[in-house]
PAKOL-490985 format. One record per residue (C-alpha): residue number from 1; residue in three letters; chain; x, z, y. Coordinates in nm, 2 decimals. Example, Ala and Ser with C-alpha at 12.3 -4.5 7.8 and 13.67 -1.06 7.14 Angstrom:
<nodes>
+-----+-----+-------+--------+--------+--------+
:   n : res : chain :      x :      z :      y :
+-----+-----+-------+--------+--------+--------+
:   1 : ALA :     A :   1.23 :   0.78 :  -0.45 :
:   2 : SER :     A :   1.37 :   0.71 :  -0.11 :
+-----+-----+-------+--------+--------+--------+
</nodes>
This chain:
<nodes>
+-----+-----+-------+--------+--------+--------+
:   n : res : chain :      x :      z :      y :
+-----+-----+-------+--------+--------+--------+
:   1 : UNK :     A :   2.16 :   1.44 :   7.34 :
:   2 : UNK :     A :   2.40 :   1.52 :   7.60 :
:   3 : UNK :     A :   2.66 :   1.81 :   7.52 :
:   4 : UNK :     A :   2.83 :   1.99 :   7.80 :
:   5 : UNK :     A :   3.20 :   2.10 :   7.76 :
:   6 : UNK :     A :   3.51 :   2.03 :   7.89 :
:   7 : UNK :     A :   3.66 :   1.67 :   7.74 :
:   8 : UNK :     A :   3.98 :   1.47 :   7.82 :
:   9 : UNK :     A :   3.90 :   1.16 :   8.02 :
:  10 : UNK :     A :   4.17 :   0.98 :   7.75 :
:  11 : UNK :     A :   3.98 :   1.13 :   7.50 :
:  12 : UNK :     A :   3.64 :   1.06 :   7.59 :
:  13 : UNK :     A :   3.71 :   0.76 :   7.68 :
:  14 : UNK :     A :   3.84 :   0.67 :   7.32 :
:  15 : UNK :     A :   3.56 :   0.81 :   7.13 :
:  16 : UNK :     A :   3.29 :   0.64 :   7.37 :
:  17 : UNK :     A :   3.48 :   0.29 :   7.27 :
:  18 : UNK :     A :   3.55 :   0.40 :   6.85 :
:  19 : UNK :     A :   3.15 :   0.50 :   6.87 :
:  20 : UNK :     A :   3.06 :   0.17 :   7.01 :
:  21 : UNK :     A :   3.25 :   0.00 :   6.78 :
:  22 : UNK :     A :   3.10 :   0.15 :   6.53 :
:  23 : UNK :     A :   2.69 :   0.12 :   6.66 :
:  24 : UNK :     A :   2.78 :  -0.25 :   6.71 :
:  25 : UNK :     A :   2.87 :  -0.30 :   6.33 :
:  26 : UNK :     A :   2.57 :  -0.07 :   6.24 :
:  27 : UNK :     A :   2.34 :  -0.30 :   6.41 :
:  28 : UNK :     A :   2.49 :  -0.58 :   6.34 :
:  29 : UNK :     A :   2.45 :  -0.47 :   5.94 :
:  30 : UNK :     A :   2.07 :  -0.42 :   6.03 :
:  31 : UNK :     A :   2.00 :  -0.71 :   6.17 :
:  32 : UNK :     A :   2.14 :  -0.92 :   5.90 :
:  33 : UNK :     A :   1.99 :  -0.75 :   5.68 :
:  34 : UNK :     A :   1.67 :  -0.83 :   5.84 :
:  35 : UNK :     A :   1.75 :  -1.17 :   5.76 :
:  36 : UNK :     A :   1.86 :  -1.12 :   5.45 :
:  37 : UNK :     A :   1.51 :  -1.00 :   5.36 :
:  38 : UNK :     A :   1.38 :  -1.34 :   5.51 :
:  39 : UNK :     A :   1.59 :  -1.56 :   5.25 :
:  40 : UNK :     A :   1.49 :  -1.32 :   4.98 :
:  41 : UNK :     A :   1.22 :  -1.41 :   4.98 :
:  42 : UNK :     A :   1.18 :  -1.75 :   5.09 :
:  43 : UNK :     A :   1.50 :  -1.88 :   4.97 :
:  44 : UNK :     A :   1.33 :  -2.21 :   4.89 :
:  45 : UNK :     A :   1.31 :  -2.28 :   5.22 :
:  46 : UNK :     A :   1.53 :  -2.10 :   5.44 :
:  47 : UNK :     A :   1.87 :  -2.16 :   5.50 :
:  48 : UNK :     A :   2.12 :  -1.84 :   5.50 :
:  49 : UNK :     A :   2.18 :  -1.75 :   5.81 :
:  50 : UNK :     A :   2.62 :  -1.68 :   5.76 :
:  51 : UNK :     A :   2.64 :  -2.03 :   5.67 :
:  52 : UNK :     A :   2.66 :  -2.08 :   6.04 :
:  53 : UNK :     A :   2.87 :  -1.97 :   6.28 :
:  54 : UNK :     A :   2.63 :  -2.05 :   6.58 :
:  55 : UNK :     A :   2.39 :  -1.87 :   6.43 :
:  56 : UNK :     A :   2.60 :  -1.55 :   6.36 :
:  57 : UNK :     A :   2.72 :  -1.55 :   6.69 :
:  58 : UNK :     A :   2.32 :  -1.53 :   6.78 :
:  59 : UNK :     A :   2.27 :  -1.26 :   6.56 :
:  60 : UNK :     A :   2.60 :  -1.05 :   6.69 :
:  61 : UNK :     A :   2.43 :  -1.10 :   7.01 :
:  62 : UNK :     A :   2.11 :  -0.96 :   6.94 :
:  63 : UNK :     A :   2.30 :  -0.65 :   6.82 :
:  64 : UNK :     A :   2.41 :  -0.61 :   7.15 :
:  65 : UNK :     A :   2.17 :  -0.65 :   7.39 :
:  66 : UNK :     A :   1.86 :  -0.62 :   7.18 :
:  67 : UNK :     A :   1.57 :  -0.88 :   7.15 :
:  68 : UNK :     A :   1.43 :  -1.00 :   7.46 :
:  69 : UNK :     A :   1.05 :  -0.99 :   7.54 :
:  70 : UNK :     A :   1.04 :  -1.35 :   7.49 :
:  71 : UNK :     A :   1.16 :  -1.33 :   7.10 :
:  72 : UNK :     A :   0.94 :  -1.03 :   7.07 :
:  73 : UNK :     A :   0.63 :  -1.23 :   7.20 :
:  74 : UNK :     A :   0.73 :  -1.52 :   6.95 :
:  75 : UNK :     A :   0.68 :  -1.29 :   6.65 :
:  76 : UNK :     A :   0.35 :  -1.16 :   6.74 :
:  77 : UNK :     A :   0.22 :  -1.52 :   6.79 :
:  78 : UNK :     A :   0.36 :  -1.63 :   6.44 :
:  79 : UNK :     A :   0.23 :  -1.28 :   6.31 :
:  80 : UNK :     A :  -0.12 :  -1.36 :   6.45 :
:  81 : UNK :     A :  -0.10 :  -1.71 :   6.29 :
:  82 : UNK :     A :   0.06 :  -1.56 :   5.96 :
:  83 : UNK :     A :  -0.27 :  -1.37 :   5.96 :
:  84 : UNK :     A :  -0.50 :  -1.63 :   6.04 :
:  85 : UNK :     A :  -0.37 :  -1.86 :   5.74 :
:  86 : UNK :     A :  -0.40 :  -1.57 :   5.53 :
:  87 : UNK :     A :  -0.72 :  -1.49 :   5.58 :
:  88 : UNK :     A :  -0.86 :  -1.85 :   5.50 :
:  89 : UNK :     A :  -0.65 :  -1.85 :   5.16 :
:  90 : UNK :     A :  -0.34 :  -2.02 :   5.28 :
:  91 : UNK :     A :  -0.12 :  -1.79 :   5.16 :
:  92 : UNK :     A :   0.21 :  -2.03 :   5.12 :
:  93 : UNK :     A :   0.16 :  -2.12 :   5.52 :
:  94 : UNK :     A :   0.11 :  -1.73 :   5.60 :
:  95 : UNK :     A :   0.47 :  -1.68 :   5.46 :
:  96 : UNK :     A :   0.66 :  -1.92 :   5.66 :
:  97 : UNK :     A :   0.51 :  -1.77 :   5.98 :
:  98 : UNK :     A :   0.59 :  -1.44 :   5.87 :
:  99 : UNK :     A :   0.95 :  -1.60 :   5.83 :
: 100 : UNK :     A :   0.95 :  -1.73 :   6.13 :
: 101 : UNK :     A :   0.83 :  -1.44 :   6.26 :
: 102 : UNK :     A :   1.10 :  -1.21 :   6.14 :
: 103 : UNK :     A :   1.37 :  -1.48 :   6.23 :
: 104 : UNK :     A :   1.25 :  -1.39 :   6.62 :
: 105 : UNK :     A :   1.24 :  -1.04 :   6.59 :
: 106 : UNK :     A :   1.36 :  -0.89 :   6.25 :
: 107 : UNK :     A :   1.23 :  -0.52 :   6.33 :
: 108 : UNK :     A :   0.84 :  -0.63 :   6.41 :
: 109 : UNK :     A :   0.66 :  -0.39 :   6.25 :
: 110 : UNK :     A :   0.34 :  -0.61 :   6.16 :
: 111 : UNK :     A :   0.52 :  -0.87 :   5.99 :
: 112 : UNK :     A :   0.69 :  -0.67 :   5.74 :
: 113 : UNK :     A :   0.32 :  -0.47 :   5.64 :
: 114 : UNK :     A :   0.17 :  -0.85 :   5.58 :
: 115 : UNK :     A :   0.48 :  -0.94 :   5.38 :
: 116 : UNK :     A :   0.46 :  -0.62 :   5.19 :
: 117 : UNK :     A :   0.07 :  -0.62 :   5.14 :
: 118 : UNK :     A :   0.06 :  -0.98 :   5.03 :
: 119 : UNK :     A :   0.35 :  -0.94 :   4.76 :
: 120 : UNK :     A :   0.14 :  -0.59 :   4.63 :
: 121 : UNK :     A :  -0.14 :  -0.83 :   4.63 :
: 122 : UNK :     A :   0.07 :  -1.10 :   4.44 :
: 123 : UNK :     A :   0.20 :  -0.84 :   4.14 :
: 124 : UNK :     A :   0.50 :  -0.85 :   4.30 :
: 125 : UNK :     A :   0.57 :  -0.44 :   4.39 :
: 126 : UNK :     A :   0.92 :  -0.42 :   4.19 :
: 127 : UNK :     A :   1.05 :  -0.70 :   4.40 :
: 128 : UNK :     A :   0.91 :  -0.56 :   4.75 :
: 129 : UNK :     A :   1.03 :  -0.23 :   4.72 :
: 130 : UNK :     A :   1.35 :  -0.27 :   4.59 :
: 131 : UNK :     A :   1.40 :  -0.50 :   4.93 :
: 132 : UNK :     A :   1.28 :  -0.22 :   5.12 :
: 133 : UNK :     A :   1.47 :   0.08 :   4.94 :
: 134 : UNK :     A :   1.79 :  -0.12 :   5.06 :
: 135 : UNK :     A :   1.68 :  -0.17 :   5.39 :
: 136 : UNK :     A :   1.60 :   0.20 :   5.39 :
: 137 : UNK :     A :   1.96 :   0.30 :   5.25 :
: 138 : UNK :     A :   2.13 :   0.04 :   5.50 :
: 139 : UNK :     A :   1.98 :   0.21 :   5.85 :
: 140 : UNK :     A :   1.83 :   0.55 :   5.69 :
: 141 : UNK :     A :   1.78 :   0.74 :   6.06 :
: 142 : UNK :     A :   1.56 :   0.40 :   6.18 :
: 143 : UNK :     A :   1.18 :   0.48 :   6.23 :
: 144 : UNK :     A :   1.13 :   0.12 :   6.15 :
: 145 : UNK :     A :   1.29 :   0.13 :   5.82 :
: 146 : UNK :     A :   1.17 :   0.47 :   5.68 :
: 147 : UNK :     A :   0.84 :   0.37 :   5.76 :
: 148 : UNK :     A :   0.85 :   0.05 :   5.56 :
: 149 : UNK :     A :   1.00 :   0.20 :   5.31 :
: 150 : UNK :     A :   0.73 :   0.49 :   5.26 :
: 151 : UNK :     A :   0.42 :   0.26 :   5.25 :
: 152 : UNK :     A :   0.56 :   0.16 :   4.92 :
: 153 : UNK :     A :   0.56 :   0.52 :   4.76 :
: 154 : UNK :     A :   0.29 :   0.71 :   4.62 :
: 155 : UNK :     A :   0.01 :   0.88 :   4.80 :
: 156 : UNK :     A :   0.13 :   1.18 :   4.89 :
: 157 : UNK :     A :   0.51 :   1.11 :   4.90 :
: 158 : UNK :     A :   0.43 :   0.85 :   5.20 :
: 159 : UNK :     A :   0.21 :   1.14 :   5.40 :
: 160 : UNK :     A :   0.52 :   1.35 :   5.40 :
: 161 : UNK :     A :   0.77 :   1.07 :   5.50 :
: 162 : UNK :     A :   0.53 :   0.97 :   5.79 :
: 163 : UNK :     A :   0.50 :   1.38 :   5.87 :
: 164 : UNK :     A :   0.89 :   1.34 :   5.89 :
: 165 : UNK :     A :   0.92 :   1.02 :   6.11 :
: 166 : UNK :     A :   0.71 :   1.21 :   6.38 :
: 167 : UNK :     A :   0.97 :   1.44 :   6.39 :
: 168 : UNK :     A :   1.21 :   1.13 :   6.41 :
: 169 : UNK :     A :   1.03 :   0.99 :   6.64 :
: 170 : UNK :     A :   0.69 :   1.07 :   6.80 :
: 171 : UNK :     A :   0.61 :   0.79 :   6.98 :
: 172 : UNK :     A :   0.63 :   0.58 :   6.66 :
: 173 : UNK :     A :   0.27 :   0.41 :   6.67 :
: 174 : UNK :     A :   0.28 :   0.37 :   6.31 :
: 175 : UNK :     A :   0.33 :   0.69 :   6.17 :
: 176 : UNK :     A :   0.02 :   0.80 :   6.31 :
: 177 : UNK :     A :  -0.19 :   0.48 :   6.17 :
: 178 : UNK :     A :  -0.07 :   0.55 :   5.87 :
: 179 : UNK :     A :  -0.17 :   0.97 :   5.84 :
: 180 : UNK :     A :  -0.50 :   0.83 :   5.98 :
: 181 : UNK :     A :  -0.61 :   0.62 :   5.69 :
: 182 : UNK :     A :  -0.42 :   0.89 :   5.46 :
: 183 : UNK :     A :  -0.66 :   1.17 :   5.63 :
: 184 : UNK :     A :  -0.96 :   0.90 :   5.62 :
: 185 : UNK :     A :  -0.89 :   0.88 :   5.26 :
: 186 : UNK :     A :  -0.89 :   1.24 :   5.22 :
: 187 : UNK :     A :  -1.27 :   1.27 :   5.38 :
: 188 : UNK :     A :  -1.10 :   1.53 :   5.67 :
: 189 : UNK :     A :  -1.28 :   1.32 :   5.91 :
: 190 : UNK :     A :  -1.14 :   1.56 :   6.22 :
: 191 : UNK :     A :  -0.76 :   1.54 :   6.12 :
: 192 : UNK :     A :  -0.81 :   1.18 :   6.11 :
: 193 : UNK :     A :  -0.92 :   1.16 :   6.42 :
: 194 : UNK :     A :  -0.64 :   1.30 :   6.58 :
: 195 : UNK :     A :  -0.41 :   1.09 :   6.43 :
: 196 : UNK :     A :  -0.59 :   0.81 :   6.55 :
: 197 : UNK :     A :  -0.65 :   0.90 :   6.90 :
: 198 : UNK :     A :  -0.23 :   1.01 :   6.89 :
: 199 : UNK :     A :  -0.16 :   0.60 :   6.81 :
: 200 : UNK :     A :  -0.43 :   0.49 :   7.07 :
: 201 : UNK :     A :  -0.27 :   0.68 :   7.30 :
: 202 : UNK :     A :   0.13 :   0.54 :   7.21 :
: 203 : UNK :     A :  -0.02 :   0.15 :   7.26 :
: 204 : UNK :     A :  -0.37 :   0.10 :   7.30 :
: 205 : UNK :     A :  -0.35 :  -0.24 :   7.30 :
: 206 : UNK :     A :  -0.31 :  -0.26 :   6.93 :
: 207 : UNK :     A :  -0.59 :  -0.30 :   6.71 :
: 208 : UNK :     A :  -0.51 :  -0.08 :   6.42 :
: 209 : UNK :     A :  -0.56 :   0.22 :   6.55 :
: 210 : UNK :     A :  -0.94 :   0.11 :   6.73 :
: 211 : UNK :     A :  -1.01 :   0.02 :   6.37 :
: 212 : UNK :     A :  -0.92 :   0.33 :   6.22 :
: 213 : UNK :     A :  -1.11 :   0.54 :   6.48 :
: 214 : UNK :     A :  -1.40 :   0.35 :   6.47 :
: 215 : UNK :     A :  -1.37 :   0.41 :   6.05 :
: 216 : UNK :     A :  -1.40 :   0.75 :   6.18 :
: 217 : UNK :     A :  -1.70 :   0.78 :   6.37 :
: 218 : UNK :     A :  -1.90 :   0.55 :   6.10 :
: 219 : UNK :     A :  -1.80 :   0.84 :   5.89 :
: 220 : UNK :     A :  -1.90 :   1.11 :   6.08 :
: 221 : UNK :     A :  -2.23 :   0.93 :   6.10 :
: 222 : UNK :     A :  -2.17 :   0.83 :   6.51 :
: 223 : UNK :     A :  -2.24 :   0.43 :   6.43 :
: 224 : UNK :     A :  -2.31 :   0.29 :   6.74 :
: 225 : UNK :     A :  -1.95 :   0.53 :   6.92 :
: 226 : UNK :     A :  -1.78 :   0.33 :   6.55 :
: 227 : UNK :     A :  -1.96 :  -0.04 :   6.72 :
: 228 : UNK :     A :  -1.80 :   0.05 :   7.01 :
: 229 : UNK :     A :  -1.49 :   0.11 :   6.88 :
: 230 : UNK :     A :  -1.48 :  -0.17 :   6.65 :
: 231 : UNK :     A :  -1.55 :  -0.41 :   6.95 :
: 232 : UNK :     A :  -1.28 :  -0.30 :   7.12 :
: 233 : UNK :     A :  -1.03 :  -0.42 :   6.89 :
: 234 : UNK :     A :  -1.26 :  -0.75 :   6.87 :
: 235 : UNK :     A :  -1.13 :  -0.76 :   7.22 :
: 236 : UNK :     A :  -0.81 :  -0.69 :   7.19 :
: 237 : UNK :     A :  -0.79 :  -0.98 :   6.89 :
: 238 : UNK :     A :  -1.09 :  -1.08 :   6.72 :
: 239 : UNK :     A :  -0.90 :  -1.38 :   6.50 :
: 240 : UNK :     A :  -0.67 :  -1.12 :   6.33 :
: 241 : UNK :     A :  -0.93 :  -0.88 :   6.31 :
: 242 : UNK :     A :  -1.22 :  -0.95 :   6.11 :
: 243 : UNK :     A :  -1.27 :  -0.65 :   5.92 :
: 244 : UNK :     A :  -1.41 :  -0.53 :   6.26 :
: 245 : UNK :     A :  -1.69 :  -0.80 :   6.22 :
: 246 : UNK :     A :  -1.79 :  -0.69 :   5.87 :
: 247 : UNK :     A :  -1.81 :  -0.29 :   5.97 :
: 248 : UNK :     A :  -1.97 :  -0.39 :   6.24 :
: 249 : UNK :     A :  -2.24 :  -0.61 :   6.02 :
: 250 : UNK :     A :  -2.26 :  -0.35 :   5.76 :
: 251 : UNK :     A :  -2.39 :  -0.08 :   6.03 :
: 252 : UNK :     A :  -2.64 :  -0.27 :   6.16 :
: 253 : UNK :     A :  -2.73 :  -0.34 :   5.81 :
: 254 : UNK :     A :  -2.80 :   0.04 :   5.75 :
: 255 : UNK :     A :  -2.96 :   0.05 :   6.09 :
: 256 : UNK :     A :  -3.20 :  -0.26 :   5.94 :
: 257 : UNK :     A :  -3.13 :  -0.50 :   6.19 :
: 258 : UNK :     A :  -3.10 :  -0.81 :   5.99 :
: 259 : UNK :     A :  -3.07 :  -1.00 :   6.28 :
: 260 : UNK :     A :  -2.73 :  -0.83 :   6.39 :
: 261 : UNK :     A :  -2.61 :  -0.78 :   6.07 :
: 262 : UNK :     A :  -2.60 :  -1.13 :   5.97 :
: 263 : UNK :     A :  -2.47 :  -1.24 :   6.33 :
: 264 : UNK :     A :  -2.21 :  -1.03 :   6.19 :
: 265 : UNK :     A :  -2.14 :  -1.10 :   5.88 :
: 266 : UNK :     A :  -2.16 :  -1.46 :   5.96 :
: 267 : UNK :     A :  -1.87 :  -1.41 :   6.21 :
: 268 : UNK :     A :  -1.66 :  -1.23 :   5.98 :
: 269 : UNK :     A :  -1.73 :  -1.53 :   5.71 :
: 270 : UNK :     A :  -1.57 :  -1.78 :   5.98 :
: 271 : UNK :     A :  -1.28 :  -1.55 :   6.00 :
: 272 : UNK :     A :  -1.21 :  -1.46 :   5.64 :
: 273 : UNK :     A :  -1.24 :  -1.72 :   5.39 :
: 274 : UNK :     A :  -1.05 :  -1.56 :   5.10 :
: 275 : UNK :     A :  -1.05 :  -1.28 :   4.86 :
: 276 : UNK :     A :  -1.27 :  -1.05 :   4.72 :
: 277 : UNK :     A :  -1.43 :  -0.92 :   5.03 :
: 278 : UNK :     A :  -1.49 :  -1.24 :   5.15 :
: 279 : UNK :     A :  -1.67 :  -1.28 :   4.76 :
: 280 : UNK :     A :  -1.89 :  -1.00 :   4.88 :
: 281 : UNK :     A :  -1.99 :  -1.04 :   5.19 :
: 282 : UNK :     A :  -2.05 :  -1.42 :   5.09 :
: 283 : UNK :     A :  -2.31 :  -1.30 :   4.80 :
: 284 : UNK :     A :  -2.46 :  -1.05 :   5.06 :
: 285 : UNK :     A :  -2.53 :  -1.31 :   5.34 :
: 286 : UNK :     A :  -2.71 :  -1.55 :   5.09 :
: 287 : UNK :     A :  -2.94 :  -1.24 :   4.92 :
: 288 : UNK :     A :  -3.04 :  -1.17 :   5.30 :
: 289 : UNK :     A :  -3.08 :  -1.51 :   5.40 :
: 290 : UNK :     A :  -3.27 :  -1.60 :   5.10 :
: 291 : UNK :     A :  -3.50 :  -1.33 :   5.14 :
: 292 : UNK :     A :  -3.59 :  -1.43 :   5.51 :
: 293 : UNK :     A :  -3.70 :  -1.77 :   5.38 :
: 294 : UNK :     A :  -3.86 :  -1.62 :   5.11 :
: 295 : UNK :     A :  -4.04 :  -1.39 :   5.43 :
: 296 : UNK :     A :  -4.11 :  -1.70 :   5.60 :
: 297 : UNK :     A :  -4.32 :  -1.86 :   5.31 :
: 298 : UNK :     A :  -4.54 :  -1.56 :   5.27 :
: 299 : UNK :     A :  -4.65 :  -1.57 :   5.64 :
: 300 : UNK :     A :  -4.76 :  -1.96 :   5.61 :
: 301 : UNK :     A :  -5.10 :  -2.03 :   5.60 :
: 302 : UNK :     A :  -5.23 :  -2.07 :   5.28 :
: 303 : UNK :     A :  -5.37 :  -2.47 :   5.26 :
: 304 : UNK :     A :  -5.45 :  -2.45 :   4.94 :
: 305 : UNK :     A :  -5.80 :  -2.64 :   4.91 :
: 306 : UNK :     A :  -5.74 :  -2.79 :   5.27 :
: 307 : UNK :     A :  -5.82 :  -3.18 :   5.34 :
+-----+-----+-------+--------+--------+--------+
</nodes>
């Protein structure tokens, strides 16, 4: 914010150069950091980033002028791969995209909730969240940051640290994701609808908040508004979204369109390969399938006694 008032030019001038000074060793502490988190956790693989001068002069750069749409493009293509590999069980592959993701852009949201979602999955939650309590500490006014940082804690400690980042920021897409599926959770259907509309409205052209309002309508009994809705964010990206497919084949399968339903299903299959969803939906595709054939017998004609 601006503040009026009467300031040496001598003055001013020094405490513009002192405070920009001091944002550029901030950021510069942030963005290393970022990187640090990468070698955490793939230090097998990854080489530390101070070892070379080249690339320290890359990352002082990025403090400065910020990544560019091209890096930022880079990480969402290695995030969309990242998820890909994940969902067909190749998990090791998953995390060097991720890497590589971060390595573009260190602050890309989506990267950092697969990362922390597949160490939770992996028994690993001491290890991710102390990563992410440090990160916190390091930059503790950054959206980004407090966000990561509060999927990790307990139910209702992260509602009250997303509450506070809409404060911080309210045009944090996130935030509002995240007090969706808290809401959802909650069965107050209406206040998660809100919050869901509110992220649709910051970036439609993400998927995560079409899939949370379409939770909503299948909840408030609206299925084919929820089909709707979870098309959409087939559009938007139906390889990194195949939960969409399986709410999708699941409403048509309490609609009793078998036919739909396993067009569904099927298409989520191809998509998701791994896990125990996949287990489910697997075991629910062969019961159906098995009971059209067994439909199919009982319809023949019966040639028993025929020549």
């Amino acid at each position: 914010m601006k503040k009026s008032g009467g300031i040496p030019d001598n003055c001013n001038s020094m405490n513009f150069e002192d405070h920009k000074i001091e944002i550029l060793i901030s950021t510069v502490v942030v963005i290393v950091f970022g990187v640090f988190i990468v070698n955490l956790l793939w230090s097998d693989t990854t080489p530390v980033y101070a070892d070379s001068q080249l690339q320290y002069e890359e990352i002082i750069s990025e403090a400065v002028n910020g990544p560019t749409q091209a890096e930022i493009r880079t990480a969402k293509v290695y995030y969309n791969e990242a998820v890909r590999l994940a969902n067909l069980g190749r998990l090791k592959r998953a995390l060097i995209y991720l890497k590589t993701s971060l390595e573009n852009y260190p602050d890309f949201v989506p990267s950092h909730v697969k990362i922390q979602d597949m160490y939770l999955a992996m028994g690993k939650e001491d290890s991710i969240r102390t990563v992410y309590d440090d990160l916190k500490n390091i930059d503790p006014e950054n959206p980004v940051y407090l966000y990561l940082h509060a999927r990790l804690l307990d139910f209702e400690q992260s509602r009250r640290e997303f509450e506070k980042i809409k404060e911080i920021d309210p045009e944090f897409y996130w935030s509002y994701v995240d007090l969706g599926y808290y809401h959802l959770n909650k069965g107050e259907l209406d206040s998660a609808e809100t919050e869901f509309r509110n992220a649709i409205n910051i970036n439609p052209a993400l998927l995560e908040g079409q899939i949370g309002l379409g939770s909503v309508f299948d909840n408030q009994g609206k299925r084919f508004l929820a089909i709707k809705q979870f098309n959409m964010a087939l559009q938007i990206n139906d390889k990194i979204a195949p939960e969409a497919y399986l709410q999708i084949g699941m409403i048509y399968d309490a609609l009793r369109d078998t036919a739909k339903s396993l067009e569904y299903m099927r298409s989520f299959l191809e998509h998701m390969q791994a896990g125990p969803q996949y287990e489910f939906v697997r075991a629910r595709v062969d019961s159906i399938e098995i009971k059209l054939r067994l439909k199919e017998i009982d319809v023949l004609p019966d040639t028993i006694g025929i020549r």
